[in-house]
C-alpha positions in Angstrom: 124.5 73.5 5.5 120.9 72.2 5.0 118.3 72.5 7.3 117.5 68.9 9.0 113.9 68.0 9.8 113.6 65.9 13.6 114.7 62.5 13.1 112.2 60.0 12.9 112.8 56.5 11.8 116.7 55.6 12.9 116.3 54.6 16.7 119.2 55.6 18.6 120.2 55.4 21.6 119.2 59.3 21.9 115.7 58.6 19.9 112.2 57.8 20.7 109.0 58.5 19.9 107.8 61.6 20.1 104.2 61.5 19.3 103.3 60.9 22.4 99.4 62.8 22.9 99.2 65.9 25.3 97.3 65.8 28.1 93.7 67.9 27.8 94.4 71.6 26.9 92.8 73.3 30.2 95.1 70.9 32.3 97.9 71.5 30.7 98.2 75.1 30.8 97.0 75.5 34.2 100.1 72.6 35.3 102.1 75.2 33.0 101.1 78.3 35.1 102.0 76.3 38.4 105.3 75.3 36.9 106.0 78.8 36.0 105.0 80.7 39.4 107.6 78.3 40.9 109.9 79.0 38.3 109.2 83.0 38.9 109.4 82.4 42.8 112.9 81.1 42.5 114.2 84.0 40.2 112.7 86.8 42.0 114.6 85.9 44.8 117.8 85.7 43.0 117.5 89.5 42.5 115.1 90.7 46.1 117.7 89.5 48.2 120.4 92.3 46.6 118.2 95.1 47.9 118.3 93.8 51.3 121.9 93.8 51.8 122.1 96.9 53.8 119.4 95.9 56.1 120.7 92.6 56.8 124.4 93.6 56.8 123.0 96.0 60.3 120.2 93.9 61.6 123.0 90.8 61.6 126.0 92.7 62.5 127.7 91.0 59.6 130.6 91.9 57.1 129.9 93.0 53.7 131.5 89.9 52.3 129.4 87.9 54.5 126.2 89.7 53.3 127.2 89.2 50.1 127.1 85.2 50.2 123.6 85.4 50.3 123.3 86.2 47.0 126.3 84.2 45.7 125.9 81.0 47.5 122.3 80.8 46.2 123.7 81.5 42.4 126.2 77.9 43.6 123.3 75.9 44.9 121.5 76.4 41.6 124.3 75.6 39.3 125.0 72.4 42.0 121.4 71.7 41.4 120.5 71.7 37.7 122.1 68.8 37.0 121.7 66.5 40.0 117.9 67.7 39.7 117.8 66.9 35.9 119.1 63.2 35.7 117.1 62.7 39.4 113.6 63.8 37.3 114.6 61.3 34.2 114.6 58.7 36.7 112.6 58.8 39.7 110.0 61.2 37.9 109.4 64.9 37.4 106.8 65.1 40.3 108.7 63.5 42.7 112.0 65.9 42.7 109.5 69.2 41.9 107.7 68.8 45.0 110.4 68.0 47.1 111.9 71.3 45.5 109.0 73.2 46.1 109.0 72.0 49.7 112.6 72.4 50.3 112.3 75.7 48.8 109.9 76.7 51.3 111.4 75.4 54.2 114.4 77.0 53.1 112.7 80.7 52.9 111.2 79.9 56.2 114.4 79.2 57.9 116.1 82.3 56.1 113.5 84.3 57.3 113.5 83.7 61.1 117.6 83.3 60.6 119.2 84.3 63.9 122.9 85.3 62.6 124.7 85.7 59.1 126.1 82.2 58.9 122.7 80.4 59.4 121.0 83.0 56.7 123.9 81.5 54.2 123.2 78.1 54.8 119.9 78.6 54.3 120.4 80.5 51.3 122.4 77.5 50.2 119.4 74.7 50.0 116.7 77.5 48.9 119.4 77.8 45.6 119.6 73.8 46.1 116.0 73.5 45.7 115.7 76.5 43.3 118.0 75.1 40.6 115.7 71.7 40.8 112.8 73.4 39.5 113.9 74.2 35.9 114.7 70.7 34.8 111.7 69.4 36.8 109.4 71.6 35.5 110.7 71.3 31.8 110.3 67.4 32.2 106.7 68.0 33.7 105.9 70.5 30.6 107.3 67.6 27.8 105.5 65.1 29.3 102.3 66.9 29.5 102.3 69.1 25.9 103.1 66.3 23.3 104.1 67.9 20.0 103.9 71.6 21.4 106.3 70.8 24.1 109.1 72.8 21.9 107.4 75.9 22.0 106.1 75.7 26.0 109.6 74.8 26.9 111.1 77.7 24.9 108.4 79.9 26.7 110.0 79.4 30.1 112.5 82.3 28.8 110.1 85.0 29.6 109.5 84.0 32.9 113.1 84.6 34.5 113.5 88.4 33.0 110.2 88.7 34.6 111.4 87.7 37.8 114.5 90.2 37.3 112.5 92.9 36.6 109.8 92.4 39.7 112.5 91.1 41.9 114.1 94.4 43.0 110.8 96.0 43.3 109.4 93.2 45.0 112.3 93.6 47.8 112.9 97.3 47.9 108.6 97.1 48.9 109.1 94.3 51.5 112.4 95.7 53.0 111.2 99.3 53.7 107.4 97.5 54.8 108.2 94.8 56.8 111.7 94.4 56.6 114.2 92.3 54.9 113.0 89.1 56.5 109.9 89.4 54.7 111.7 89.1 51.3 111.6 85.0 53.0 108.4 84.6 54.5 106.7 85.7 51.8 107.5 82.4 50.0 105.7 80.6 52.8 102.2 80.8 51.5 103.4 81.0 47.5 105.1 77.5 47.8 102.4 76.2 49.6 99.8 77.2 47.3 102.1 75.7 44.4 103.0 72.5 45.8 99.4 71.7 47.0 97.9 72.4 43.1 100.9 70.3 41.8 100.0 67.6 44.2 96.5 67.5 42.6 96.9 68.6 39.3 100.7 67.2 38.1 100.1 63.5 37.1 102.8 60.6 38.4 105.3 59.9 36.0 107.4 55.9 36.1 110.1 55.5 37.5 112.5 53.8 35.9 113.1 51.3 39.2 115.8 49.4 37.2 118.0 52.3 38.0 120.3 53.1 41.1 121.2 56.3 42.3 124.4 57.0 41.6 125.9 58.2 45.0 130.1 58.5 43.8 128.8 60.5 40.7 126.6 62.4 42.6 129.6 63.5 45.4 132.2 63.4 42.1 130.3 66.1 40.4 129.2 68.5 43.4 133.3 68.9 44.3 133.8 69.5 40.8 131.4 71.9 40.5 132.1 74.0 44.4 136.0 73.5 43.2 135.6 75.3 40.0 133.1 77.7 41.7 135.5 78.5 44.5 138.3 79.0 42.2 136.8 81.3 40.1 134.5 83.8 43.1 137.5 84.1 45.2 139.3 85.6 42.6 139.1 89.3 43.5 138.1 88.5 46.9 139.3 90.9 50.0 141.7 88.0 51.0 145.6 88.2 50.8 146.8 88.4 47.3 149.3 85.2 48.3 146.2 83.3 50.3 143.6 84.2 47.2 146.2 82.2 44.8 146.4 79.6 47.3 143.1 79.3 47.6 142.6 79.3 43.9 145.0 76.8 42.9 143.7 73.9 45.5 139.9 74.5 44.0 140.7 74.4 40.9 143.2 71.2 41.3 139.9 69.8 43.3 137.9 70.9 40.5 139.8 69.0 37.6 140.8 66.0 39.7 137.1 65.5 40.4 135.9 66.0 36.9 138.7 63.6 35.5 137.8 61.2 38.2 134.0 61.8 37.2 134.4 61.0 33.8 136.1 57.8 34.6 132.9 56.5 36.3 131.0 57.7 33.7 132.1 55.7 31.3 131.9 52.3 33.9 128.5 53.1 35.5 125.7 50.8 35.1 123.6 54.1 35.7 125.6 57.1 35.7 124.4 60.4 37.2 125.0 62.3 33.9 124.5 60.3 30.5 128.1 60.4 29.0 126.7 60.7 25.6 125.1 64.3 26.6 128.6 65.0 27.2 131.2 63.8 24.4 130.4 63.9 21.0 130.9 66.3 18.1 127.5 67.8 18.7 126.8 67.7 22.4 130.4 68.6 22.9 130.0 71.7 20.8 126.4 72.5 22.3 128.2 72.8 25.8 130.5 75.2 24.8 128.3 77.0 23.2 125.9 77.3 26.6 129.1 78.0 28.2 130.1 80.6 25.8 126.9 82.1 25.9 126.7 82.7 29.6 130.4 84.3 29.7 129.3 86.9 27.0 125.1 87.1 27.7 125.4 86.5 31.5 128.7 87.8 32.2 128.0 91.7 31.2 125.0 92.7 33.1 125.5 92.8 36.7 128.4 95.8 36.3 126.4 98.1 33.9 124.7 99.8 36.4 127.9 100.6 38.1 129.1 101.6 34.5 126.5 104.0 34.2 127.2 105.8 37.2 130.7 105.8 36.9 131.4 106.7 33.2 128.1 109.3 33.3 127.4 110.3 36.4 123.9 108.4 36.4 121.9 108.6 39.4 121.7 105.1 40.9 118.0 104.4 40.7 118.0 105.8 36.8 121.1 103.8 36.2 119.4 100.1 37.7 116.3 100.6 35.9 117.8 101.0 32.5 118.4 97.0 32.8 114.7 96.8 32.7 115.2 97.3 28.8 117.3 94.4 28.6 114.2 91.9 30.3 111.8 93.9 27.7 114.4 92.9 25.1 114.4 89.2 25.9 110.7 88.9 26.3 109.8 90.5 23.3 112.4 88.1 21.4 111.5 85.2 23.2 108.3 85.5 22.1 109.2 85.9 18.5 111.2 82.8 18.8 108.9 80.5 20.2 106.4 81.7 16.9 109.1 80.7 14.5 111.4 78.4 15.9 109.9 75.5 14.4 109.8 76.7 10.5 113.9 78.0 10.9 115.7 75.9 12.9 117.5 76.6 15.7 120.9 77.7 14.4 119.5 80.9 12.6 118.1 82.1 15.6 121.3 81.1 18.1 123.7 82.6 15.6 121.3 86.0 15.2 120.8 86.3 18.9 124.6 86.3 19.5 125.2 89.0 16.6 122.5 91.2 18.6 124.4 90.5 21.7 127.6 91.0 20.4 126.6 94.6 19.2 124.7 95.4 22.4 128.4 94.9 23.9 130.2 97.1 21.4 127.7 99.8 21.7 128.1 99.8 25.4 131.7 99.9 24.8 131.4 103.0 23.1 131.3 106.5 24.2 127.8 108.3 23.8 127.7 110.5 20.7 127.1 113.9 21.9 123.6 113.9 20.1 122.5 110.8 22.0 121.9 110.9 26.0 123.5 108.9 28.0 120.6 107.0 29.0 119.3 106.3 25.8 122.6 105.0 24.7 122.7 102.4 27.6 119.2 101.8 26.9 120.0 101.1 23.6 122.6 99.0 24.1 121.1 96.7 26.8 117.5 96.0 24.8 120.1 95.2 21.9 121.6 92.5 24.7 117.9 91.3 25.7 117.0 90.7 23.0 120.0 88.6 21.4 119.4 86.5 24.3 116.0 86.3 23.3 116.3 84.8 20.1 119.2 82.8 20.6 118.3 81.6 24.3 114.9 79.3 23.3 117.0 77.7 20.3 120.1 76.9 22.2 117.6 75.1 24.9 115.6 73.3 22.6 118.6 72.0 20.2 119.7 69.5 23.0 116.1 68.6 23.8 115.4 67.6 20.4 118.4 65.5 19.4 117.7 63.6 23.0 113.9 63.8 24.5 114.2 61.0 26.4 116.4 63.0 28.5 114.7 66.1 28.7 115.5 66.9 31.8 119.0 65.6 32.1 119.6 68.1 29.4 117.6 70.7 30.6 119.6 70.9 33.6 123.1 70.4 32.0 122.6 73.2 29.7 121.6 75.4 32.7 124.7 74.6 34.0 126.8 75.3 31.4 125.2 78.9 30.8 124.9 79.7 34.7 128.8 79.0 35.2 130.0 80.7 32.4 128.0 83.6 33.4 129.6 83.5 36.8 133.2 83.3 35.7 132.4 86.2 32.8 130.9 88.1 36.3 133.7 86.7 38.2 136.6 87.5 36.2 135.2 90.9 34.7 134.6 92.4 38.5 138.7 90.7 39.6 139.8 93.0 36.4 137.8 95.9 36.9 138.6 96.4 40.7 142.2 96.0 40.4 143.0 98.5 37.3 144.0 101.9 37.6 141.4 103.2 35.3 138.4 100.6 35.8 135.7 102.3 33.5 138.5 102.5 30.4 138.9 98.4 31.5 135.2 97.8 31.6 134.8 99.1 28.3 137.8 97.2 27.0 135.9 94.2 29.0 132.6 94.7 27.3 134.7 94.5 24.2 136.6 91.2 24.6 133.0 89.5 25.4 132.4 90.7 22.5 134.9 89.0 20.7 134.3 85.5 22.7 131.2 85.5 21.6 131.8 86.5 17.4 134.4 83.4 18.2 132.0 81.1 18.8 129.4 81.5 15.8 131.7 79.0 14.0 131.1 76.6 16.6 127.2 77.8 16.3 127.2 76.7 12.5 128.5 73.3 13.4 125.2 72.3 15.3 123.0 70.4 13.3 119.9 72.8 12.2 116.6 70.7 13.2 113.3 72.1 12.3 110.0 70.9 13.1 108.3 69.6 16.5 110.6 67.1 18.4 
């Protein structure tokens, strides 16, 4: 299939002009940095909080499945987020909705940090993912509006911040926790957001809003039950809850789920001004770049959170040896994503998608594997999950910027869907991987045989990958 340079003169309904001029090169890449220490703020607490557990779980006097909301309900507020945030930034402006994220954010980690029990700290938890999830789509609005023709390659930069954030994060926390205790792993927001949403007051510029346009209050409450249905079906699988109740559970979240997106694509199609754009959703190619996010996350997403426990389990790994060899993976994806953002514009972005998955997809199978004899243990992990970080690398920038370039008007829109996609399918690959694994008889022969099958999903959906159209060229 030939390569396809950025259409230019057929104005569709997904087509405008993108030769807008960028804003003066010191502005723009100091806006960049503030968009990007938000951007780091909200993904070092995704991983801080995990080291805290144990602290919290005493200090609290809370149950382990309690303590571990805190980290799963602010993985739900994001995914809840990304795409109320993204169609909210299209049309009331990307300023607006990321300083009311930056300040929701902070309220949110000053209320977590002074929380008095374990149900207040997960309601907390809840808006800081809320207001977390808003910045991506927010800031990649804010960074399109602001870099012109190099907006591709800013955009696709925001993939080195979040293995940043993953690799700092449990340091970060571990410091805190054993310093000031786990409440600090909050507070310490305090001052950060401030800082950031004072320089974006001054600094971001106002974009229009496009007052023609309602809110749309039924899609908004339509979509937010589909998506805590679907997430509720899928995290309590596993759960400690009676095997009878868990399938009870299940079925009426998922019915909720797929009553409430049938319902929601209904409206779509009526709305004056629907919440989601029904065109970034149907269509041979939007259609297929959805699945593929979704894909994606399952395999990419889905595999790393257990290989630590895999390490020790299967090897014998001490525990602090066994979390660091992840760090490998983040140096994998930062490396790539940096390569990809050099040459993203000359291939396209199906080479790179389809070449990051086949990285992936051996990163998988070589964790699957035994260790040769010849090859320690660590090495082999090591191996496997740089191979991982750096298929997401590659492919992670091109699948972001495909749907931005065939519709820039509604950069964030998209920008927020396709972090939806990728974040739930990495949930349910977590989701259903940790239900399988904790149920077998022999659960590091299933894990392997787990690693495996992502591997397979993901070789599946390459010829779903060669089916996008393969744009080259700024957009």
């Amino acid at each position: 299939m030939p390569r396809q340079r950025a259409p230019e003169a057929p104005h569709s309904p997904l087509s405008v002009d993108v030769a807008d001029p960028p804003a003066p090169t010191g502005r723009r890449r100091v806006v960049f940095a503030v968009v990007s220490l938000a951007l780091l703020m909200g993904s070092i607490d995704q991983t801080a909080v995990a080291t805290a557990l144990p602290a919290l779980q005493a200090d609290l006097g809370a149950a382990l499945s309690w303590a571990g909301w805190t980290v799963t309900v602010y993985m739900v507020g994001q995914i809840i987020a990304l795409p109320l945030a993204g169609r909210l930034s299209d049309q009331f402006g990307r300023r607006r909705v990321f300083l009311t994220a930056v300040a929701a954010f902070t309220v949110a980690s000053v209320l977590s940090g002074l929380a008095p029990s374990i149900e207040t700290l997960v309601g907390s938890r809840l808006l800081q993912g809320l207001a977390a999830g808003a910045f991506l789509p927010s800031a990649t609005g804010i960074v399109s509006d602001l870099f012109g023709a190099d907006r591709d390659r800013a955009i696709a930069s925001f993939t080195s911040i979040f293995p940043i954030g993953a690799i700092i994060g449990p340091t970060v926390g571990g410091i805190l926790v054993t310093s000031v205790g786990w409440r600090g792993i909050f507070l310490v927001n305090v001052p950060v957001g401030l800082a950031v949403f004072v320089a974006a007051w001054f600094l971001i510029p106002r974009s229009s809003p496009r007052a023609d346009e309602r809110v749309d209050g039924i899609g908004i409450v339509l979509l937010v039950a589909m998506l805590l249905g679907g997430m509720v079906a899928i995290s309590v699988t596993g759960s400690e809850l009676a095997p009878s109740t868990e399938l009870l559970v299940a079925l009426c979240a998922g019915t909720i789920a797929v009553v409430s997106a049938a319902i929601l694509l209904h409206h779509l199609r009526r709305a004056a001004h629907p919440l989601v754009p029904l065109q970034l959703l149907r269509g041979k190619t939007f259609t297929t770049l959805n699945i593929v996010n979704f894909m994606f996350g399952v395999a990419a997403l889905g595999q790393a959170s257990l290989v630590p426990w895999f390490a020790i389990t299967r090897y014998g790994m001490d525990p602090l040896l066994a979390g660091g060899l992840l760090t490998f993976r983040a140096l994998g994806m930062i490396s790539a994503s940096m390569l990809s953002v050099a040459v993203i514009r000359r291939i396209g972005y199906r080479p790179l998608l389809i070449t990051g998955s086949a990285f992936i997809v051996a990163g998988l199978l070589v964790l699957a594997l035994p260790a040769p004899d010849i090859v320690p243990a660590p090495v082999w992990i090591a191996v496997s999950t740089a191979l991982t970080g750096i298929g997401m690398g590659l492919g992670a920038p091109a699948s972001g910027n495909a749907g931005l370039h065939l519709a820039p008007q509604h950069v964030s829109a998209v920008s927020g869907l396709r972090g939806m996609f990728r974040q739930s399918g990495g949930i349910a690959g977590i989701t259903v991987l940790t239900a399988v694994v904790s149920s077998s008889a022999d659960p590091v022969g299933t894990q392997a045989i787990g690693y495996v099958v992502l591997a397979a999903i993901l070789l599946l959906t390459i010829p779903l990958m060669l089916r996008l159209p393969n744009l080259t060229g700024r957009w």
